[in-house]
N, CA, C and O of each residue as an XYZ file, in Angstrom:
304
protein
N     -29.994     94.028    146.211
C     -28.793     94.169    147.017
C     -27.577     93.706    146.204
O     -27.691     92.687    145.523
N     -26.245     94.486    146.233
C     -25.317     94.088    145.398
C     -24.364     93.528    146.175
O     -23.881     94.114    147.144
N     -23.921     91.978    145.683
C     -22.612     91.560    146.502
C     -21.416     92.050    146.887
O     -20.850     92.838    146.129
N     -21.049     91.826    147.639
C     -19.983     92.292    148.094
C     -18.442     91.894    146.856
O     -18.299     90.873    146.184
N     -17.592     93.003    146.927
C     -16.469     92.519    146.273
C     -16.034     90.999    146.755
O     -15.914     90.115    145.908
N     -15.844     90.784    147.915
C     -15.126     89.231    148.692
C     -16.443     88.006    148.046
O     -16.289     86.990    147.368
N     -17.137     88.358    148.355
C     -18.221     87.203    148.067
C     -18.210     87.275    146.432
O     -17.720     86.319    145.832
N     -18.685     88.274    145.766
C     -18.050     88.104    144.035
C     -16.744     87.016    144.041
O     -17.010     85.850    143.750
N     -15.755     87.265    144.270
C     -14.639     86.892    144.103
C     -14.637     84.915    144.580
O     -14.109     83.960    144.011
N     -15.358     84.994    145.657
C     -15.602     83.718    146.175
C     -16.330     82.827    145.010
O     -15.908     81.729    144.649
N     -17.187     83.305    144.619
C     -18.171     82.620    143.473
C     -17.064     82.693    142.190
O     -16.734     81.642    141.641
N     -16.674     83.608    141.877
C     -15.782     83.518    140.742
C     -14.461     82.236    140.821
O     -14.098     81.519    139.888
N     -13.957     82.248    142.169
C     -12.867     81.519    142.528
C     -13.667     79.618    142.377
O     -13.206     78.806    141.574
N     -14.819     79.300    143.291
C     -15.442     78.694    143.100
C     -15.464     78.044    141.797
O     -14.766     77.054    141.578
N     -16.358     78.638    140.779
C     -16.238     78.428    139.527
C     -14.681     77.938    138.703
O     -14.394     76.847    138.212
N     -13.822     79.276    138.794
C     -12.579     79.163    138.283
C     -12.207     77.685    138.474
O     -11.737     77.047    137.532
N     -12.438     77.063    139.833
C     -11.377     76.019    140.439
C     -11.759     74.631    139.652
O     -11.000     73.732    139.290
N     -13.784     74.797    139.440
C     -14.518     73.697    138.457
C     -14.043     73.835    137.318
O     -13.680     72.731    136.914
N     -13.776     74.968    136.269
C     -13.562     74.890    135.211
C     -12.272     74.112    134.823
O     -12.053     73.172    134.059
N     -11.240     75.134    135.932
C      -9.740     74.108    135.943
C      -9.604     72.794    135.747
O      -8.942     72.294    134.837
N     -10.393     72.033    136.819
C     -10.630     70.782    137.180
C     -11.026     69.665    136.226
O     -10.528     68.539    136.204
N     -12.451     70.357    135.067
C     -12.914     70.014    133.730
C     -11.309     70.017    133.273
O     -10.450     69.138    133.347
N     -11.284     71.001    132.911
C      -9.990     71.645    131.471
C      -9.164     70.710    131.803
O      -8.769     70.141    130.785
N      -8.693     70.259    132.797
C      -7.111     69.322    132.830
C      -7.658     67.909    132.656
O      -6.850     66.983    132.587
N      -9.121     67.645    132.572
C      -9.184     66.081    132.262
C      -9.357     66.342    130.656
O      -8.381     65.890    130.057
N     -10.097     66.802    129.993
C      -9.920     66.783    128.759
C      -8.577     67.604    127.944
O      -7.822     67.194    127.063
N      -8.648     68.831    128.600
C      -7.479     69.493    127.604
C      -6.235     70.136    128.486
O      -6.030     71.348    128.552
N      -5.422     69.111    129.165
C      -4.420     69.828    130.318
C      -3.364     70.417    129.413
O      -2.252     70.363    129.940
N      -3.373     71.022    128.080
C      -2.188     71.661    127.781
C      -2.329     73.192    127.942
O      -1.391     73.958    128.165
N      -3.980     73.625    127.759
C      -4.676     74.873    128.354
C      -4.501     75.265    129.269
O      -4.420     74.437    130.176
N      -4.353     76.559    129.591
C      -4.300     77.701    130.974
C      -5.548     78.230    130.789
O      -6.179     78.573    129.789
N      -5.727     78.225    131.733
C      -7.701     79.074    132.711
C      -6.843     80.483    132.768
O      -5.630     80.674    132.849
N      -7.934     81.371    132.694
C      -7.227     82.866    133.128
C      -8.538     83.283    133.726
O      -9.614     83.409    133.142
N      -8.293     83.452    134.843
C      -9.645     84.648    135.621
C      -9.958     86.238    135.001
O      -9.210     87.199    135.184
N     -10.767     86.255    134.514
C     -10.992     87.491    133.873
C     -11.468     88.437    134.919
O     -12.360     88.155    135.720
N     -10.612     89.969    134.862
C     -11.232     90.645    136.070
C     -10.761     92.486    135.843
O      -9.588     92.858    135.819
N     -11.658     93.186    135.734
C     -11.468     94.041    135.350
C     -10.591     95.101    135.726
O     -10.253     95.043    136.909
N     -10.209     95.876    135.190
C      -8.620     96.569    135.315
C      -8.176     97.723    137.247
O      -7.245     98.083    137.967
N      -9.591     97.768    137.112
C      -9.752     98.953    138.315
C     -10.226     97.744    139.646
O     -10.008     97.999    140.831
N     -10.767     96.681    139.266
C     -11.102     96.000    140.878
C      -9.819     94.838    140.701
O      -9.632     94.169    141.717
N      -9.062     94.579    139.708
C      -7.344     94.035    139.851
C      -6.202     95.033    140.703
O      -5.378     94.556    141.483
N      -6.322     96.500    140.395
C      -5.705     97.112    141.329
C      -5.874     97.666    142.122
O      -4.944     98.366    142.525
N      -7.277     97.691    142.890
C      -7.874     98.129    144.020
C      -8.177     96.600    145.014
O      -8.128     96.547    146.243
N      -8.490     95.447    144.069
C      -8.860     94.639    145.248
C      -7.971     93.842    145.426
O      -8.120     93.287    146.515
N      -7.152     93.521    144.917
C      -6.115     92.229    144.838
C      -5.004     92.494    145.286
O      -4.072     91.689    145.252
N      -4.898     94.099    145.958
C      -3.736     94.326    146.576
C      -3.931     93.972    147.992
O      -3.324     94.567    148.882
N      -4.729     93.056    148.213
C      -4.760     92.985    150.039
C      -4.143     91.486    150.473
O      -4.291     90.513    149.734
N      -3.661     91.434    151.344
C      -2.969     90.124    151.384
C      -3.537     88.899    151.656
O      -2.890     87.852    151.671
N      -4.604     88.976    151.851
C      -5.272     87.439    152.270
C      -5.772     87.238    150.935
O      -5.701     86.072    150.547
N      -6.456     88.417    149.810
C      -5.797     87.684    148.476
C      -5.290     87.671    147.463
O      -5.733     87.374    146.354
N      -4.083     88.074    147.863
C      -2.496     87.671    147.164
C      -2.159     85.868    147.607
O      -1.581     85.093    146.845
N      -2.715     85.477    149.090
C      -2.307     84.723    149.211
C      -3.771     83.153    148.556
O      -3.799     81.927    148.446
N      -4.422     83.995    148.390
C      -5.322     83.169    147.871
C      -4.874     82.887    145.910
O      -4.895     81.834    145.272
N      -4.596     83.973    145.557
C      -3.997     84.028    144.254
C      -2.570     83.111    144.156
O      -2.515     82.353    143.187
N      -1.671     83.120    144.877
C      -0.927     82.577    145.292
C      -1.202     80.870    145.462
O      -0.595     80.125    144.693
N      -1.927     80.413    146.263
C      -2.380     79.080    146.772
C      -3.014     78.426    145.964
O      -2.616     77.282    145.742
N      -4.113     78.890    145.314
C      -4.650     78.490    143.654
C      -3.885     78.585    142.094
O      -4.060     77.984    141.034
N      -3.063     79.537    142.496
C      -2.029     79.669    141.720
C      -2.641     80.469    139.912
O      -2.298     80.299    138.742
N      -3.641     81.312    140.605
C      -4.463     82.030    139.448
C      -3.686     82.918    138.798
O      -2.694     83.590    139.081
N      -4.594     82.709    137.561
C      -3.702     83.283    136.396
C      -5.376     84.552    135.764
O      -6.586     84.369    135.628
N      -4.577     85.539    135.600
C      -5.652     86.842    135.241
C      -4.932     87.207    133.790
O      -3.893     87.252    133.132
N      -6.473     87.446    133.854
C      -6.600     88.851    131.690
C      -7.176     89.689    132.568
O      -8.141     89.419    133.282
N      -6.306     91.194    132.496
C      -6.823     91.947    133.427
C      -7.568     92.928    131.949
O      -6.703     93.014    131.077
N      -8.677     93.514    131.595
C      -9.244     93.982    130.548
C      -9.852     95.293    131.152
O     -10.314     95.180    132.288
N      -9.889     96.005    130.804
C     -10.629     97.768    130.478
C     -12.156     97.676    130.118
O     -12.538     98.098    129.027
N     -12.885     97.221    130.868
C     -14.826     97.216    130.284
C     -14.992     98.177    129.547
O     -15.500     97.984    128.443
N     -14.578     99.592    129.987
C     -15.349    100.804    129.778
C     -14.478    100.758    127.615
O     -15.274    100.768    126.676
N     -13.222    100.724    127.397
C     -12.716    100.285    125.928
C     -12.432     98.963    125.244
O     -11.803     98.785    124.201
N     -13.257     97.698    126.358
C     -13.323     96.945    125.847
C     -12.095     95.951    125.306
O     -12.164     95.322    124.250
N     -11.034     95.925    126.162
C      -9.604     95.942    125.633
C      -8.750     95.008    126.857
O      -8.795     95.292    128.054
N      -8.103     94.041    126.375
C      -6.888     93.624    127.245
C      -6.327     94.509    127.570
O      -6.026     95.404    126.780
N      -5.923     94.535    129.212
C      -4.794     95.373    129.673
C      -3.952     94.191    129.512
O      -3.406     94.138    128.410
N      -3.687     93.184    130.348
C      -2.206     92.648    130.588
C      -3.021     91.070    130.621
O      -4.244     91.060    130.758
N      -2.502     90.188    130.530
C      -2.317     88.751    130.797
C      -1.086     88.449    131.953
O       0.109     88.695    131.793
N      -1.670     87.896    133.058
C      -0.675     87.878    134.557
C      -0.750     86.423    134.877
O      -1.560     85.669    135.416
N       0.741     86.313    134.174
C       0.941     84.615    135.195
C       1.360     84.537    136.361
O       1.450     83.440    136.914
């Protein structure tokens, strides 16, 4: 059975928030970037409960191309 986009995102956010949490006791001059691929950044992240979750965590994305393997954009 494959997760759902919301529940992906939950586990990813999850994670993201531990790594943050690490990174600013040893190295707080570093930015975390959520890595997330180019087609579920502009299909899923246009909905507002999370914009406002992006917003409230204050996440930062490398939006990348799987299929060429390639940075699209870096989004502060």
């Amino acid at each position: 059975m494959q997760a759902s986009a919301i529940s992906t995102f939950h586990t990813a956010l999850g994670l993201f928030l531990n790594y943050q949490e690490a990174l600013e006791l040893d190295q707080p001059e570093r930015t975390l970037y959520l890595a997330v691929p180019n087609q579920a950044y502009k299909n899923f992240f246009e909905k507002r409960f999370l914009q406002r979750m992006v917003s409230k965590y204050q996440l930062k994305f490398l939006i990348y191309d799987p299929k060429n393997e390639v940075i699209v954009e870096w989004e502060k």
